[in-house]
C-alpha positions as CSV (number, residue, x, y, z in Angstrom):
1,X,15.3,7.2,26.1
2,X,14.1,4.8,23.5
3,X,10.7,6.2,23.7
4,X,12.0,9.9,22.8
5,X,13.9,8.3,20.0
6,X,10.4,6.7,18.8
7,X,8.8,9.9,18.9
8,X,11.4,11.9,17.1
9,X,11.5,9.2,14.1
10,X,7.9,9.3,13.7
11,X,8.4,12.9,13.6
12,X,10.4,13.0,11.1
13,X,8.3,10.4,9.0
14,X,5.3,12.6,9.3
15,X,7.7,15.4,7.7
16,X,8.8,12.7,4.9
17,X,5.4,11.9,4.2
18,X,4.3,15.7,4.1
19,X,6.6,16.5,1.6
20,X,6.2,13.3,-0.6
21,X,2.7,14.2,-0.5
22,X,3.0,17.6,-1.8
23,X,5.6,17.1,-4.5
24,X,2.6,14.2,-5.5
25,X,0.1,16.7,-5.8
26,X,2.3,19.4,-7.4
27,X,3.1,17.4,-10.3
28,X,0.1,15.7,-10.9
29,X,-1.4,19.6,-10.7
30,X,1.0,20.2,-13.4
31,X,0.5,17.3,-15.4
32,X,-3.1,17.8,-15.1
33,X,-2.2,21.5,-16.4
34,X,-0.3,20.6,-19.6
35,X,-2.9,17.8,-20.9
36,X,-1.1,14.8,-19.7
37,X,-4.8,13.1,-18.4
38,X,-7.4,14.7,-16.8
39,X,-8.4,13.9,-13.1
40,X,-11.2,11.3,-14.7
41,X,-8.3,9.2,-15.8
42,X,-6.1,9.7,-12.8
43,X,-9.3,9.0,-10.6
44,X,-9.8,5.6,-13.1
45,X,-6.1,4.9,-12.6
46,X,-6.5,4.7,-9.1
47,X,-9.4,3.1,-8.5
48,X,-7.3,0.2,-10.8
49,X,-4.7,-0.1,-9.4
50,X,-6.2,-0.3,-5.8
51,X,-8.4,-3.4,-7.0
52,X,-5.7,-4.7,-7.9
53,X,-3.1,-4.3,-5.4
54,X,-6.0,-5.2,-2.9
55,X,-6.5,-8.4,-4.8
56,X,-2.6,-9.6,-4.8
57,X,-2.6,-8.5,-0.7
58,X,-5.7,-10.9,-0.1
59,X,-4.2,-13.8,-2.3
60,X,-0.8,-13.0,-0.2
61,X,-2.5,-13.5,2.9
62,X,-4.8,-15.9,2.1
63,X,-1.6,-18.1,0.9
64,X,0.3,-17.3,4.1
65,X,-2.3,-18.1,6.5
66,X,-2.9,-21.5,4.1
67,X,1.3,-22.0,4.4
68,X,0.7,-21.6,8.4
69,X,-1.5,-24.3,8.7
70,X,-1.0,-27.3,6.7
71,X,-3.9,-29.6,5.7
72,X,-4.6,-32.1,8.2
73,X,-3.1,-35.2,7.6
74,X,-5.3,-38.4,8.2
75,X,-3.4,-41.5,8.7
76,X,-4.5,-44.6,9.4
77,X,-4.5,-46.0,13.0
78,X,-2.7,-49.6,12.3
């Protein structure tokens, strides 16, 4: 049953994302279409923002791998 339950919510989430995606590309076809930007500067845009959203990821998880394994602490024998 659980399994069924799975299946319908990805389902659903596949519709979600469907329809988020269209309204996306219907409204940057009519910005696009008015002069807001051209697709250069959206294609700029995006290429930005994904260096730098990849950049603060890697620092994330390089931090959180550092945060789950402290230093090694060397202590003296005596």
């Amino acid at each position: 049953m659980k399994e069924v339950n799975l299946i319908a919510k990805l389902a659903d989430l596949q519709e979600v994302d469907y329809h988020n995606t269209l309204v996306l590309h219907a409204v940057i076809e009519l910005l696009v279409a008015k002069g807001f930007f051209t697709r250069e500067e959206l294609s700029d845009k995006m290429t930005a923002l994904d260096t730098e959203l990849t950049f603060h990821i890697d620092t994330y998880a390089k931090l959180t791998e550092t945060a789950g394994n402290p230093p090694l602490q060397i202590r003296p024998i005596l």
